[in-house]
DOSE-351633 format. One record per residue (C-alpha): y negated, z, x negated; residue in three letters; residue number from 1. Coordinates in steps of 0.05 Angstrom, whole numbers. Layout:
N
> Y;Z;X;ALA;NUM
...
# end
This chain:
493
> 0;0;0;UNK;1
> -73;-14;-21;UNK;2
> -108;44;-46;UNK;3
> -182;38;-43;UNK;4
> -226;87;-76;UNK;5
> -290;106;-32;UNK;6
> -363;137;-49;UNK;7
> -435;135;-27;UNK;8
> -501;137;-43;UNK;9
> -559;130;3;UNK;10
> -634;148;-11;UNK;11
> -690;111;-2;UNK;12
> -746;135;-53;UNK;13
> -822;137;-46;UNK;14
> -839;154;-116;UNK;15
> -916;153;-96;UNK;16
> -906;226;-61;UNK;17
> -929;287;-91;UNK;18
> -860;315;-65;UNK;19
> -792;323;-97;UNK;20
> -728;316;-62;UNK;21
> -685;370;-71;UNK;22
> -604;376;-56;UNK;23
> -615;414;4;UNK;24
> -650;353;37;UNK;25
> -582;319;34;UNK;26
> -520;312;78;UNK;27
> -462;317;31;UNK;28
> -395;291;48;UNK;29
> -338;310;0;UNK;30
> -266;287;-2;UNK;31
> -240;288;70;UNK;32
> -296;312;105;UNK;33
> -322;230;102;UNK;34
> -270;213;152;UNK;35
> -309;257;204;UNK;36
> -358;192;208;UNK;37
> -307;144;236;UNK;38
> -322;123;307;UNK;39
> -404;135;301;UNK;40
> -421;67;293;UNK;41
> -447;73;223;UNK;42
> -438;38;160;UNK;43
> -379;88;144;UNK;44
> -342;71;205;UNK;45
> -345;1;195;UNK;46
> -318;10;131;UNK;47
> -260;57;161;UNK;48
> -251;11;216;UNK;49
> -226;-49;173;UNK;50
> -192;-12;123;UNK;51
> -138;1;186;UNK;52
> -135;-67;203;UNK;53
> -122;-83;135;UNK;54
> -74;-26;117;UNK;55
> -107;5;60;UNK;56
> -106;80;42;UNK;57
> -182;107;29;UNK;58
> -180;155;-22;UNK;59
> -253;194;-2;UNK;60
> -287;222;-69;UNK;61
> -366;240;-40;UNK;62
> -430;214;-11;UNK;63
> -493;232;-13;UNK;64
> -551;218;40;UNK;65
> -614;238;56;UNK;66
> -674;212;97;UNK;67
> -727;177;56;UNK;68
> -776;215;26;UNK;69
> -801;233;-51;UNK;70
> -768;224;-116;UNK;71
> -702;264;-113;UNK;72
> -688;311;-171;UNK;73
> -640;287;-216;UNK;74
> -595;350;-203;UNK;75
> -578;321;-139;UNK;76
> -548;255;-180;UNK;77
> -513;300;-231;UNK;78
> -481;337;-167;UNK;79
> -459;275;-141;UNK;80
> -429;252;-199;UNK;81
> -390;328;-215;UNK;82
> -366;311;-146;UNK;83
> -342;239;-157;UNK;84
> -310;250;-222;UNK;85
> -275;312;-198;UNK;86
> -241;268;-149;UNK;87
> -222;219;-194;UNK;88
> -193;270;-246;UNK;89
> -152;283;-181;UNK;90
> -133;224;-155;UNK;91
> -123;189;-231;UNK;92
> -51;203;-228;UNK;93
> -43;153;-162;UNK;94
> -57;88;-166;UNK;95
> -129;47;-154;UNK;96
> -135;-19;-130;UNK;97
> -210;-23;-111;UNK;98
> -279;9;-102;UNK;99
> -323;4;-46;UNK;100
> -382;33;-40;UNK;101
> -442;54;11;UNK;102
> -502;51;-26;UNK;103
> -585;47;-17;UNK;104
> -595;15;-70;UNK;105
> -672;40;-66;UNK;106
> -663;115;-102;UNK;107
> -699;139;-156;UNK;108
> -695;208;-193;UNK;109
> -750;244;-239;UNK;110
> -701;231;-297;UNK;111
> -671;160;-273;UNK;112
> -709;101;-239;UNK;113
> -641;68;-226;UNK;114
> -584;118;-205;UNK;115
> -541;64;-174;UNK;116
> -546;33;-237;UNK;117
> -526;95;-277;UNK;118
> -479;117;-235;UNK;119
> -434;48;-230;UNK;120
> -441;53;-319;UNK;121
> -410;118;-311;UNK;122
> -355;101;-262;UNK;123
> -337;38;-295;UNK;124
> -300;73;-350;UNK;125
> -262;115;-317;UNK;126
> -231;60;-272;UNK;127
> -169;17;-303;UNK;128
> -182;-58;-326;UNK;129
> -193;-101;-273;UNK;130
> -201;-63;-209;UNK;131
> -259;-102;-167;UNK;132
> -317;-64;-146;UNK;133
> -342;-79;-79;UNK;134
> -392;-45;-24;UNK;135
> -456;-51;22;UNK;136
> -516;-38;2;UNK;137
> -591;-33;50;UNK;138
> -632;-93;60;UNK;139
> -701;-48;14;UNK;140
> -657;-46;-45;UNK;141
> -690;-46;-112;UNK;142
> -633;-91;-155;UNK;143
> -624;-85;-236;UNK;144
> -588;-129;-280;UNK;145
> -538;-60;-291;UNK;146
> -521;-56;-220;UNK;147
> -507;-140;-220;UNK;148
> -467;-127;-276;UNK;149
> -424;-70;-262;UNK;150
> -403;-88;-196;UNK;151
> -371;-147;-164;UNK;152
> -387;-161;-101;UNK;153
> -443;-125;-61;UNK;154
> -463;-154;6;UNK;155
> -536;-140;36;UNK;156
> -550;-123;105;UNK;157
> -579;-182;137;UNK;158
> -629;-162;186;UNK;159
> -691;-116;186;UNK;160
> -694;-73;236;UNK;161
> -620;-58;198;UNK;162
> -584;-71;268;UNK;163
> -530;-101;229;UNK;164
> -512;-45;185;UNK;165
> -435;-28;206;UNK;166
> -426;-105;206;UNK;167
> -455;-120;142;UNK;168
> -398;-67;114;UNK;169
> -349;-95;153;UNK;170
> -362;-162;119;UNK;171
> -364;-134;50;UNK;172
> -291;-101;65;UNK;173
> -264;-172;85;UNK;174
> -290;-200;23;UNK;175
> -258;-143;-14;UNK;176
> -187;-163;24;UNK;177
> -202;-232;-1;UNK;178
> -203;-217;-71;UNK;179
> -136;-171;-64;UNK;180
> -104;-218;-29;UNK;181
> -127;-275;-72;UNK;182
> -120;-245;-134;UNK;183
> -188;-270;-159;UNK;184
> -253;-223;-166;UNK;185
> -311;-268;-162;UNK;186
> -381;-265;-199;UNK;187
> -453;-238;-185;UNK;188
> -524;-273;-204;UNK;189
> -579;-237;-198;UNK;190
> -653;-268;-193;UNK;191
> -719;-222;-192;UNK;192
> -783;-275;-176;UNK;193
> -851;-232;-196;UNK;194
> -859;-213;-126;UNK;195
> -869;-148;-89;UNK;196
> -874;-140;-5;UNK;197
> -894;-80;24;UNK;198
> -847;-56;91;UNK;199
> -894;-89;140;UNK;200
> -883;-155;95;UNK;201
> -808;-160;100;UNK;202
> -779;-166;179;UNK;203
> -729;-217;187;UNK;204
> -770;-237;252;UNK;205
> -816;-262;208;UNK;206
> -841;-311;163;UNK;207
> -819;-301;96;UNK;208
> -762;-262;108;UNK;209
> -747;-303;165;UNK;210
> -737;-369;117;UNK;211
> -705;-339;66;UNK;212
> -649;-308;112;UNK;213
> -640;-379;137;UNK;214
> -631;-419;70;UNK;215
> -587;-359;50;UNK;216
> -543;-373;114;UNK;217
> -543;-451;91;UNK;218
> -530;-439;15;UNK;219
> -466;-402;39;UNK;220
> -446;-456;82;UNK;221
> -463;-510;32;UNK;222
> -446;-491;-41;UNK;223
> -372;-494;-59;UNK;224
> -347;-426;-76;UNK;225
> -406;-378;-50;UNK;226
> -374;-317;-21;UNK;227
> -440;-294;6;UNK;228
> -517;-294;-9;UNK;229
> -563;-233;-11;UNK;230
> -640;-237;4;UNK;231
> -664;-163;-23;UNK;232
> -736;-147;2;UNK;233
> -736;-84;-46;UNK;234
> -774;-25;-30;UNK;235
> -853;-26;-55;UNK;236
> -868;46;-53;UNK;237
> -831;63;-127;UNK;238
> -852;51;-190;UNK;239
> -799;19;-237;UNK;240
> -790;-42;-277;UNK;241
> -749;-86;-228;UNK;242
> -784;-56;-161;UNK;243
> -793;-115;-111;UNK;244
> -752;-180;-89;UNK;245
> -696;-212;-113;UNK;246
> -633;-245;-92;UNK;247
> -557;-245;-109;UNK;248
> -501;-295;-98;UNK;249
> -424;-277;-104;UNK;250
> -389;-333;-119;UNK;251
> -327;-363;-159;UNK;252
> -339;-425;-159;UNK;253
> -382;-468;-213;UNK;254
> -440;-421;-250;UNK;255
> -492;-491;-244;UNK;256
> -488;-485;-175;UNK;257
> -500;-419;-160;UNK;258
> -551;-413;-209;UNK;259
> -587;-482;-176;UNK;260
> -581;-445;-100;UNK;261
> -623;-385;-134;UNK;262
> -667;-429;-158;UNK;263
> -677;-459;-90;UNK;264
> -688;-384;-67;UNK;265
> -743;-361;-116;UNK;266
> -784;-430;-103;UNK;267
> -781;-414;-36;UNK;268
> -806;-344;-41;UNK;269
> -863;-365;-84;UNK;270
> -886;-420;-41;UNK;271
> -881;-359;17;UNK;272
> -907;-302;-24;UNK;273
> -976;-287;11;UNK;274
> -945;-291;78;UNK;275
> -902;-228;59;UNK;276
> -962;-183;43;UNK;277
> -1010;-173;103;UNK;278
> -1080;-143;115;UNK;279
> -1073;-95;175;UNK;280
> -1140;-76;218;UNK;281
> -1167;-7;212;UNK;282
> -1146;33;279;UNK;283
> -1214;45;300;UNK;284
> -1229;-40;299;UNK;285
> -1160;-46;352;UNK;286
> -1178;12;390;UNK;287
> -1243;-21;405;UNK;288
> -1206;-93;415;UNK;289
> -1164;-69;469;UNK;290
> -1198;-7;510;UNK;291
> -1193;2;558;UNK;292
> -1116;-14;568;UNK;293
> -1097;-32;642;UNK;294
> -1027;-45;624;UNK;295
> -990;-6;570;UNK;296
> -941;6;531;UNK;297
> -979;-10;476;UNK;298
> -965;2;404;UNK;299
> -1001;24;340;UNK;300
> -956;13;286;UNK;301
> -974;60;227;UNK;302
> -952;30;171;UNK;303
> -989;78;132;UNK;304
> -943;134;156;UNK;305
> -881;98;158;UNK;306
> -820;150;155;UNK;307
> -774;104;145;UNK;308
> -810;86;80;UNK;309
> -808;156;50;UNK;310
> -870;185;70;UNK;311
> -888;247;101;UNK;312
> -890;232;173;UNK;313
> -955;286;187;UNK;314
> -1006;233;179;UNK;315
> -1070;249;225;UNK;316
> -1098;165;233;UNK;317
> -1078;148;296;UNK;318
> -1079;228;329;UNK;319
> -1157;221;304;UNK;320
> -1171;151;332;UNK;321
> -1138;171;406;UNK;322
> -1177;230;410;UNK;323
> -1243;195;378;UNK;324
> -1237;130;438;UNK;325
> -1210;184;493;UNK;326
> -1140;146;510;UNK;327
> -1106;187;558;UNK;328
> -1034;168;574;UNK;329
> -1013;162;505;UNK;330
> -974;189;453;UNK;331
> -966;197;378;UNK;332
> -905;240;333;UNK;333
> -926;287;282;UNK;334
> -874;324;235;UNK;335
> -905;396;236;UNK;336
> -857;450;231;UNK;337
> -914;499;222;UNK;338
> -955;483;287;UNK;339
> -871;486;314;UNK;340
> -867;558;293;UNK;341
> -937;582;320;UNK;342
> -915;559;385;UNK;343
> -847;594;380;UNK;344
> -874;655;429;UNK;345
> -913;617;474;UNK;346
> -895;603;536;UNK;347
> -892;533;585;UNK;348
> -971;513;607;UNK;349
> -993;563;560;UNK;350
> -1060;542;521;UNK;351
> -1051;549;446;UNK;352
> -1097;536;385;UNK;353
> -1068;502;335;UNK;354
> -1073;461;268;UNK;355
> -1037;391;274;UNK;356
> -1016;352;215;UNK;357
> -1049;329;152;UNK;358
> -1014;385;114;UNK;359
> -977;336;65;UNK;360
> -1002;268;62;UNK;361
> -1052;264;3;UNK;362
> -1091;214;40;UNK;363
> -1103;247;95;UNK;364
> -1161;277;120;UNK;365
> -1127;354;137;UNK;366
> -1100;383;214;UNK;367
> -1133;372;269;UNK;368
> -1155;439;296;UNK;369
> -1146;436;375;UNK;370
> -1124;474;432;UNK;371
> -1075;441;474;UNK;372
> -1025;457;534;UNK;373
> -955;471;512;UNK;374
> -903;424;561;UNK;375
> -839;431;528;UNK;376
> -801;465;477;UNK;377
> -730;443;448;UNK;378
> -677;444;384;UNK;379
> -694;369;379;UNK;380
> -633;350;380;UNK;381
> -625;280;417;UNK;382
> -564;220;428;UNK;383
> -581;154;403;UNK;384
> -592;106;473;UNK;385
> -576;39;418;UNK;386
> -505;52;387;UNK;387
> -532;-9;345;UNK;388
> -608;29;323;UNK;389
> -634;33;253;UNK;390
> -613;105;254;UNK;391
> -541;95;266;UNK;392
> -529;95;190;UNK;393
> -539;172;198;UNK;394
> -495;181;260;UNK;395
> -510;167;334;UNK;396
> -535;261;339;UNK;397
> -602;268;314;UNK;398
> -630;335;293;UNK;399
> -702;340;295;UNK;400
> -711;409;285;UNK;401
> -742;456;335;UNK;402
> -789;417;376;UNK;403
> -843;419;423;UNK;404
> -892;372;460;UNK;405
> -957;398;475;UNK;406
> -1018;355;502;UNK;407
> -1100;351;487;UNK;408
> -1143;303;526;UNK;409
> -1087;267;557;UNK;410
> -1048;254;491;UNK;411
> -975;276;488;UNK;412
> -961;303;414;UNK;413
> -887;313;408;UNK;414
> -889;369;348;UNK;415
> -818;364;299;UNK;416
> -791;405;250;UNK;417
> -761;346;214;UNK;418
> -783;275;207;UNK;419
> -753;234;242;UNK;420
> -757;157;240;UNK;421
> -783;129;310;UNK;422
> -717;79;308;UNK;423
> -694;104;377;UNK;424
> -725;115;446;UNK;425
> -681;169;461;UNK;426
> -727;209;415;UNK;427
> -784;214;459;UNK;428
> -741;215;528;UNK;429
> -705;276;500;UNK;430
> -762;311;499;UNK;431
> -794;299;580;UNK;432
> -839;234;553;UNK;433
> -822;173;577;UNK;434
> -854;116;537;UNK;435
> -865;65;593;UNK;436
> -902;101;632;UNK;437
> -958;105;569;UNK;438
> -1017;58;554;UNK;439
> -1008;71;478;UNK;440
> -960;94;437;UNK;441
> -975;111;354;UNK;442
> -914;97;324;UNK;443
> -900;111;247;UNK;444
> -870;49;222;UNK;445
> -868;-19;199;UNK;446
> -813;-55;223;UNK;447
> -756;-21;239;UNK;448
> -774;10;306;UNK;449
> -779;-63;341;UNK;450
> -704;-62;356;UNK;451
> -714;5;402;UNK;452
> -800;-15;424;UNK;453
> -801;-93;434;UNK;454
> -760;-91;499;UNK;455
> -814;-43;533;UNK;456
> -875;-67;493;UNK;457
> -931;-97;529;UNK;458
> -965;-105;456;UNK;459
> -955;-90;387;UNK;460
> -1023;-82;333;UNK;461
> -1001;-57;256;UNK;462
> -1063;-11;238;UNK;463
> -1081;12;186;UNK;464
> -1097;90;171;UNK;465
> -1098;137;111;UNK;466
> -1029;144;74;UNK;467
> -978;129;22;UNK;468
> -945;67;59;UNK;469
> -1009;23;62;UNK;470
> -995;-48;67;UNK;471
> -1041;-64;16;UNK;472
> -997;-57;-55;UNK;473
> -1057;-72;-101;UNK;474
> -1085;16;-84;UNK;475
> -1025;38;-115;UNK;476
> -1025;67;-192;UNK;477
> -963;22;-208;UNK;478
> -942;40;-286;UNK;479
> -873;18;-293;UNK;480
> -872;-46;-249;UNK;481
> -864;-110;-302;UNK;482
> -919;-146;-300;UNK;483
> -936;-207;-280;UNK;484
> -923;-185;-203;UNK;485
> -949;-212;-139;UNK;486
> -993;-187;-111;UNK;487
> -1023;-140;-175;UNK;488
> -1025;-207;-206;UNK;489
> -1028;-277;-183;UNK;490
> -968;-312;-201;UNK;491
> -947;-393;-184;UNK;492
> -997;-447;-156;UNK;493
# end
């Protein structure tokens, strides 16, 4: 029987935070205790799912995950490896046919700007001659010529929102039964163009991402031998030398011809590169646009604040602008665990003074100080209503923390302990707000909450506020990022 070893590693890192991520931010998984995520509809159980149909025995080792957020201390690697090579000093007497692997792909440590990279030069030795490594890995990846090299086949996800994140893994465990089967591990190529897209740059709804998806599709109908092709956005918001886009092909057929479809690739990508890095309005400028709103939802995208980018999910922008142009019947999420506790002894419809955000994003301008009507109070936990949702890679029960939703001049604030991406509309129905009956909705994001808002959306305006995921690349103090690099520098014709 096929024996296929199994590991993760999943952080996306904003290394533009003055935060570190510590170990107790994480969700660790050891040995056995991985198998408790088969059924949820995450990457995991897609992986579980077709190593059944195709008979193998997982041997679980660990996996790490976290939220995004700031650069993770490097303890948390050196844990994960203790735990990984522990399992492998265990399992070394059985025999290993294969790897695969959940990874980010996007994680950076205050002693490592490439963990994946270190980690696969670590595991490499310890594995016998020969055994293919294969896994999934997120769409924001930040690829190095070590992780090309030390793997063997690593399939993207495909879409942004990451809807397609259990199927993307199921497709990298096929192509891993290929190669068993076949008896022939094929080859990576890597190319980084000097280009850089920030979140709001990179949906696959859009123009460029949009067109490079598609000739990816075509290069793996087209070229002879092309197991599959990988469009990586790569995730902005860290500073390291190969931070940006790039693309991979897996093939075994001839080296030319995969080399010529990357070629193809970059040209495109540099023909599209301003289209991938937009100017967003300030708030204030929509706000005056579109009040007063007869028909709503509407939505303020923050990219500036956008959780699923790392950052600190507290930012005040849009909570300042709705109170500033007096729009009732909306409502904005703001990760405060300390205006959570001061409500912990109040009771329902009681009016409480409190201090609202701006306690952790450097940009920002500090809380708002209001008084506002308590309406709710919870544990935050809530179901996922799309089995299929962005957050699905984390399981389909959300903790939020202790929660609460109080209101000021008409604006529902929904108060968290923990940030939570706004990837799911069970999030605010959970908690007694129901988002269609608002005129405008702040959500902190950039792209991945369109799979959950579109359907309801009567608009959609990215604004732009104070904060660390500003679509505008050129106001970050990039040091390790090589250089030439749209859009620091120009680059093409």
């Amino acid at each position: 029987m096929t024996r296929v070893l199994f590991a993760g590693l999943f952080h996306e890192t904003h290394t533009f935070l003055p935060e570190t991520t510590p170990l107790a931010k994480f969700e660790v998984l050891r040995g056995e205790e991985m198998f408790r995520r088969d059924g949820d509809g995450s990457n995991f159980d897609g992986f579980l799912s077709r190593a059944k149909v195709h008979g193998w025995t997982v041997l679980p080792t660990a996996d790490y995950q976290a939220f995004p957020s700031g650069t993770v201390e490097h303890s948390v690697f050196e844990a994960f490896w203790a735990d990984v090579e522990q399992a492998m000093k265990v399992l070394m007497g059985e025999k290993i046919d294969a790897v695969f692997l959940l990874l980010h792909g996007a994680m950076a440590t205050d002693k490592e700007v490439d963990p994946e990279g270190e980690f696969l030069e670590r595991l490499r030795p310890l594995l016998p001659k020969g055994i293919p490594v294969f896994g999934v890995f997120d769409l924001h990846a930040n690829f190095t010529r070590r992780i090309i090299d030390l793997s063997d086949c690593l399939v993207a996800y495909r879409e942004n929102p990451h809807t397609d994140a259990r199927e993307a893994t199921m497709r990298a465990a096929d192509l891993l039964d290929r190669c068993l089967k076949g008896g022939k591990i094929p080859k990576q190529y890597w190319r980084r163009p000097p280009i850089m897209w920030p979140p709001t740059g990179v949906g696959t709804a859009d123009t460029p991402m949009k067109d490079l998806e598609a000739m990816a599709r075509k290069i793996e109908a087209e070229v002879p031998g092309v197991w599959c092709a990988n469009v990586i956005a790569g995730f902005a918001f860290a500073d390291a030398p190969d931070v940006g886009l790039s693309f991979s092909i897996v093939s075994d057929g001839d080296p030319k011809a995969a080399e010529a479809a990357l070629d193809r690739l970059e040209a495109e990508a540099v023909r599209l590169r301003k289209a991938g890095s937009p100017r967003d309005k300030s708030v204030d400028q929509v706000l005056e646009e579109i009040m007063p709103v007869k028909e709503g939802p509407v939505l303020l995208v923050e990219p500036s604040d956008n959780i699923g980018g790392g950052t600190t999910g507290d930012s005040t922008g849009i909570l300042r602008a709705l109170i500033r142009h007096k729009v009732r019947d909306s409502a904005v999420v703001i990760a405060d665990p300390e205006s959570v506790a001061a409500l912990a002894s109040a009771q329902i419809g009681d009016r409480v003074k409190l201090r609202v955000g701006g306690k952790l994003n450097p940009f920002d301008e500090g809380p708002v100080e209001m008084t506002a009507t308590l309406r709710s109070k919870s544990d935050g936990r809530f179901t996922l209503e799309d089995p299929k949702s962005h957050l699905a890679a984390f399981g389909h029960e959300i903790e939020m923390g202790p929660s609460a939703v109080v209101e000021h001049e008409g604006i529902q604030i929904l108060l968290t302990s923990k940030k939570v991406p706004p990837w799911d509309l069970g999030q605010l129905r959970s908690q007694g707000i129901e988002p269609t009956k608002l005129k405008v909705i702040g959500v902190k994001a950039a792209v991945a909450h369109r799979a959950a808002y579109n359907p309801i959306t009567k608009a959609s305006y990215t604004v732009e506020t104070p904060g660390p995921g500003m679509s505008d690349l050129t106001k970050f103090p990039y040091k390790k990022v090589k250089r030439p690099v749209y859009p620091l520098d120009e680059i093409g014709t």
